[in-house]
N, C-alpha and C positions, 0 to 999 in steps of 0.2 A: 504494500500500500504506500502512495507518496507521503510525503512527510504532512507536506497541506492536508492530507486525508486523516491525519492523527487527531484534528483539533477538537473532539470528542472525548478521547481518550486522554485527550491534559485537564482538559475541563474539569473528569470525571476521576483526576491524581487529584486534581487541585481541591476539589470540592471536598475530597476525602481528610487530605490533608489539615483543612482550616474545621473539621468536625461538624459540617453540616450534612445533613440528610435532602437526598433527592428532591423529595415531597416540599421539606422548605425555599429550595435556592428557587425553584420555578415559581411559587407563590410570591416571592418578592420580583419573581423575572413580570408575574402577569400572565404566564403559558401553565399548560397541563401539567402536570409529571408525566405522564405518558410521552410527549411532543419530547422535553430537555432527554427521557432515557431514551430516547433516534438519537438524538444531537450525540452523546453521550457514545454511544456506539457503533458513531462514525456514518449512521443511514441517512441521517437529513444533512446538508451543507447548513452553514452557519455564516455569518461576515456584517458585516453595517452594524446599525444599532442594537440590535439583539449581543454581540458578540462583546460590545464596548459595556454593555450594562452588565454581563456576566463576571466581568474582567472588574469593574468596580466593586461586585458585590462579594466577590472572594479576596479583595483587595491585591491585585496582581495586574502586572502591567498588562494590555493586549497583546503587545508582543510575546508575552510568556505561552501564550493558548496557540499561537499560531508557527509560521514558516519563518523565523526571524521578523525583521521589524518591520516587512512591507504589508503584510498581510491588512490587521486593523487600522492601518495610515493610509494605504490605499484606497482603503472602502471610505475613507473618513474626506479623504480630499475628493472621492468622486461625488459625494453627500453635498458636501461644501459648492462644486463644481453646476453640479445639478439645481442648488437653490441658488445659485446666483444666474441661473439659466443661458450657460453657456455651452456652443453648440457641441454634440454628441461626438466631435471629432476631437473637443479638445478633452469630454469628460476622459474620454478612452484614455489620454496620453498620462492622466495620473499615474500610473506605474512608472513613465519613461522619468517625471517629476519627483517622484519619488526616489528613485533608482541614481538617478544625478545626482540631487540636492537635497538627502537626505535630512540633513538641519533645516533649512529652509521649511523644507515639507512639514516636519513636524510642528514648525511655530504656526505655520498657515492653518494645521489640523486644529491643535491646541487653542488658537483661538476661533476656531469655528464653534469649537464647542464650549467654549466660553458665551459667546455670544448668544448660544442657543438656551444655555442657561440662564443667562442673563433674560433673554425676552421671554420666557416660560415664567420668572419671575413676576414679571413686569406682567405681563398677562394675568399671572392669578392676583397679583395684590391688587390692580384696579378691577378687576373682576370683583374681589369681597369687598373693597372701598366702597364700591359705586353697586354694586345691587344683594349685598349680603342682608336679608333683613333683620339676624339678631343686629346684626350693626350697626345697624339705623336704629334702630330701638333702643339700645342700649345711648347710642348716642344723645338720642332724643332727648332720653333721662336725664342724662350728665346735663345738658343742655338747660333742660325746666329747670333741674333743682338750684342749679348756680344761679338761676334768673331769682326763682324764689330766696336765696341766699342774700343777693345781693339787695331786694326790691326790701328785706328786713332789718336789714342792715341800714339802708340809707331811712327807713323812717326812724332808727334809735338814733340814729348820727342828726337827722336832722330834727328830730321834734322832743326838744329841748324839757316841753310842759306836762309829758305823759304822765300818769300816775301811776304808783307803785303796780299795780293789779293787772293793767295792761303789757306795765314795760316786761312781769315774768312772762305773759302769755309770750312776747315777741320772742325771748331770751330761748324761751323751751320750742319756740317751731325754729329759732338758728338749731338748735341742737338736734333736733329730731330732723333737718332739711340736712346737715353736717353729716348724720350719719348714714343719710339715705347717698349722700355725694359721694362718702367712704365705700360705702358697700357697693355702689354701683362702679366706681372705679376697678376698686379690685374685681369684680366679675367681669369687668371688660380687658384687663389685664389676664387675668386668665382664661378668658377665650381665644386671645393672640396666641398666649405660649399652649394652648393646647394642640397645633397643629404644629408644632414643633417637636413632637417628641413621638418613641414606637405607640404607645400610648393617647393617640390623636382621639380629641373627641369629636365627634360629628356636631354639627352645627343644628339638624334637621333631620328628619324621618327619612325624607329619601338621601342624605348622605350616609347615614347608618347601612342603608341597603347596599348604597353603592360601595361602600366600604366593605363589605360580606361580600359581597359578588366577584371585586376584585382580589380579594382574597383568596378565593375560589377559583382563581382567575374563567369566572365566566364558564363551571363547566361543574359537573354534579355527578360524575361517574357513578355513584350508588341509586342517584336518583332515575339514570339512564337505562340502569342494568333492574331500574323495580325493585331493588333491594333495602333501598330507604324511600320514607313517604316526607311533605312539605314538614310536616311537626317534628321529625327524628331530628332533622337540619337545622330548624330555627330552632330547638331547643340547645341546640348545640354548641351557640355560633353567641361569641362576646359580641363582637361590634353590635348585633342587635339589642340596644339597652331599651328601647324603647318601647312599649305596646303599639303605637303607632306603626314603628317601623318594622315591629314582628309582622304584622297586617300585610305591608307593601311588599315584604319581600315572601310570606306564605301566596301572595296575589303571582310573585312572578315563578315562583317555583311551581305551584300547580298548574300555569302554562307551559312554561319545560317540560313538566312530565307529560302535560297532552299531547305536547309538539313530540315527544319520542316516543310517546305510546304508537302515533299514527305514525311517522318517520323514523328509523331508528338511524344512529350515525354509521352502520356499517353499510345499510341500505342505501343511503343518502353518499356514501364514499363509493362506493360500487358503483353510482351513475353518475356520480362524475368524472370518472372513467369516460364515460360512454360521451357526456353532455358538454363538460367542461364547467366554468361557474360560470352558469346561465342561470337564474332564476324559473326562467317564464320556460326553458327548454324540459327543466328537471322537475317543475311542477307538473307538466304535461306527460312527463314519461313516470311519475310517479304517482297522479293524481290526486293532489294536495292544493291546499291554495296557494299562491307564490306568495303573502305574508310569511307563512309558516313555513317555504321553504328557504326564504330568509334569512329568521331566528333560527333555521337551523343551520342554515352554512356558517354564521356568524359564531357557533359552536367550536366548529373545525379552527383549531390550531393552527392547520399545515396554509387555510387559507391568509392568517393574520387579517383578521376582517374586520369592518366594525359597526356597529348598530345603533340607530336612533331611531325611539320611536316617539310620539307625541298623539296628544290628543284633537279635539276639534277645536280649540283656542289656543294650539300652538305650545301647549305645554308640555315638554320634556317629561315624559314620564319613566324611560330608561332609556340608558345608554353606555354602551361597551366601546372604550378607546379606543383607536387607530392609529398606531405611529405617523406622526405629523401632520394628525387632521385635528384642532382644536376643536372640542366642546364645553360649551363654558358650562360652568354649575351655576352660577347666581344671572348672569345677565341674557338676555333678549338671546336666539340664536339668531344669525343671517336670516332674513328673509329669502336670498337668495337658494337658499338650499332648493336642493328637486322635492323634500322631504314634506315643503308645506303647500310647492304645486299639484302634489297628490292630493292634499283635502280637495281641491276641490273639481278632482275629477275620479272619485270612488270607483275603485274596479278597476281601471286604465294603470299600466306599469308605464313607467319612464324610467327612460335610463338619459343619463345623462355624464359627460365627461367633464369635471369640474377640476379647477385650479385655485385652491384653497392660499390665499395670500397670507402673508406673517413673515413665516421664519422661514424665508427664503419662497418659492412656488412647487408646492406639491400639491401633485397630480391623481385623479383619484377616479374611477369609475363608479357612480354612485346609479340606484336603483331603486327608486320607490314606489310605494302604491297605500292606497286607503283601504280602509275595510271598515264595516259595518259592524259596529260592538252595542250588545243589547239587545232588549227583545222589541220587535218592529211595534212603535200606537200610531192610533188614528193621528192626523193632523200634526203631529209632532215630527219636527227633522230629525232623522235617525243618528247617532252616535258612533264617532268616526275615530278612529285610532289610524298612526299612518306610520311605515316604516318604511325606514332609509337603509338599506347595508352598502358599505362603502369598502370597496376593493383597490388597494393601492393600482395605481395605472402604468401598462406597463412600458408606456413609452409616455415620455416628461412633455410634450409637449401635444396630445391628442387631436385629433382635426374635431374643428365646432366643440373648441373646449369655453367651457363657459365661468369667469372670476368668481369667486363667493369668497366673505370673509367669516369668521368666527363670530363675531359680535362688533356693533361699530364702533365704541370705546378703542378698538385693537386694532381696526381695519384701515389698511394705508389708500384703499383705493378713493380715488377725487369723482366728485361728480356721479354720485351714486344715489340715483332714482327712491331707491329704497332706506337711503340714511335717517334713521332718528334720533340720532346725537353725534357732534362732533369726537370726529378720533383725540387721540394721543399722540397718535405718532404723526410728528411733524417736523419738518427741518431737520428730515432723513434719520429722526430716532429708530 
């Protein structure tokens, strides 16, 4: 076997070595254990982002996992290459780049991926700044009570003639507004540092879930194989602290299990064999609805896929990540998505080749469609759920690809039909 073809088998020294188990280093990766023990044993290829996150979390440089030092640099400067949308003759020469000017190269990598951290930051902090709503609640607080603080203050400062009786009632609401200031500070301080640590508290019922899911990374093998039911999982599972969010996430698990009671994932791996990832092809050769063949390919590991689904006002009701497609949690998503031109055309799949702006232009085949949730009444518009899965695209630059951003707060593009608020990023931040 070539030496390139080892990077499974270092992975799988290294992992050993730092005393992690299988089961964990893929829950922090976001993939199956199943998927890492391919990688592991040399059946699946590895390279780009997946390889540099592995490389972090065992604390080992990429070069240790690979063929010498070109291996994770090369895929790192073709990354870089691709988001600054430069043509496919020059991404190709990244080896030759490498190969030469080995130092060079690596400062170019090194701050690609600086930068990328950097606006991934920048993303989530004006994300919870601007539409977190404990945060605005909490601020709100902070907000009244100082007014209250101060509006007690200036009448003891200035009304010189009050009498004894009054002036304690003033004395005891500073103190009782003082310690409402106190307490509300420190909970606002420890909501910041709660997202700071292994230990992150969720903000809200659907982060609880989302936090369970991805821990799970998105995949339920017990629940797959009928061997556990929605209550064995949620009773299981910390991140669900809440009653609320036990709710949302027994809500999403016993669609999982209907989706693989009707589809199973070997069934669904066997024709796409035959189909490819086509939606509307493998619904047709399997007799499903294409939602539901969706949620299921978004299942599949080997596809790196990702899902969003929402309801008839555009509410985000789940959603499974996609290396380099942002989804924000707190603010408005793109209107441009294909995701919310499916409400309003029920039943009708679209597919659409989208170019997701941000952190650099990636590329993406995105596929959605509405469907009908609830049971049909008289005179009433019926209830509409709409799902997106998005397929990394395999060529960067797609014919009739169409811009979309993440959220406008974050979106660089000018002159956009659909903007409801001024970006951020200005004067090329």
């Amino acid at each position: 076997m070539p030496r390139e073809g080892l990077t499974g088998s270092r992975i799988r020294e290294r992992r050993s070595v730092a005393g992690m188990r299988q089961a964990d280093l893929a829950r922090s990766l976001g993939i199956s254990a199943s998927y890492l023990n391919l990688i592991e044993h040399n059946r699946r290829r590895i390279g780009g982002k997946l390889l540099l996150d592995i490389a972090r979390t065992l604390g080992v440089e990429p070069t240790m996992l690979t063929e010498g030092a070109e291996a994770a640099l090369i895929a790192t400067l073709r990354e870089a290459a691709t988001g600054a949308s430069l043509a496919p003759a020059e991404v190709e020469r990244a080896d030759e780049l490498a190969g030469r000017f080995p130092g060079w190269a690596e400062v170019l990598a090194a701050g690609h991926r600086r930068i990328a951290t950097l606006e991934r930051t920048v993303e989530t902090l004006n994300d919870r700044l601007t539409h977190d709503p404990q945060l605005a609640a909490s601020v709100h607080e902070l907000l009244s009570t100082a007014a209250a603080i101060r509006s007690t203050a200036s009448i003891l400062a200035d009304e010189k003639e009050l009498d004894d009786q009054w002036r304690d009632r003033f004395h005891a609401n500073l103190n009782e507004d003082s310690r409402r200031l106190a307490d509300s500070s420190k909970s606002l301080v420890e909501y910041f540092e709660a997202g700071q640590g292994p230990d992150d508290a969720a903000s809200s019922p659907q982060d609880e879930v989302d936090a369970f899911l991805t821990e799970n990374a998105w995949f339920f093998p017990d629940l797959e194989a009928g061997q556990a039911d929605a209550e064995a999982l949620i009773n299981g599972a910390a991140a669900l602290r809440s009653e609320a969010a036990r709710e949302l996430a027994r809500a999403v698990l016993r669609r999982m299990a209907a989706d693989a009671a009707q589809v199973s994932i070997p069934v669904l791996e066997g024709a796409l064999e035959e189909t490819g990832p086509d939606p509307v092809r493998l619904a047709a050769l399997l007799g499903a609805p294409v939602a539901l063949i969706m949620r299921r390919m978004a299942s599949l590991q080997d596809l790196q896929s990702g899902l969003v689904v929402c309801d008839r006002a555009g509410s985000i009701l789940f959603r499974k990540p996609v290396s380099q497609f942002v989804i924000p949690r707190f603010a408005p998503a793109c209107v441009l998505w294909p995701l919310f031109e499916a409400l309003g055309q029920p039943g009708q799949v679209i597919r659409t080749p989208i170019v997701q702006l941000g952190r650099g232009r990636s590329a993406f085949d995105c596929f959605a469609v509405s469907e009908i949730t609830g049971v049909p009444e008289y005179n009433r518009p019926p209830l509409l759920h709409a799902s997106m899965l998005i397929l990394p695209s395999a060529e960067p630059e797609p014919d009739g690809v169409t811009e979309v951003g993440s959220t406008c707060r974050v979106c660089p593009r000018d002159a956009c039909q659909g903007r409801r608020e001024s970006s951020i990023l200005r004067d090329g931040l």
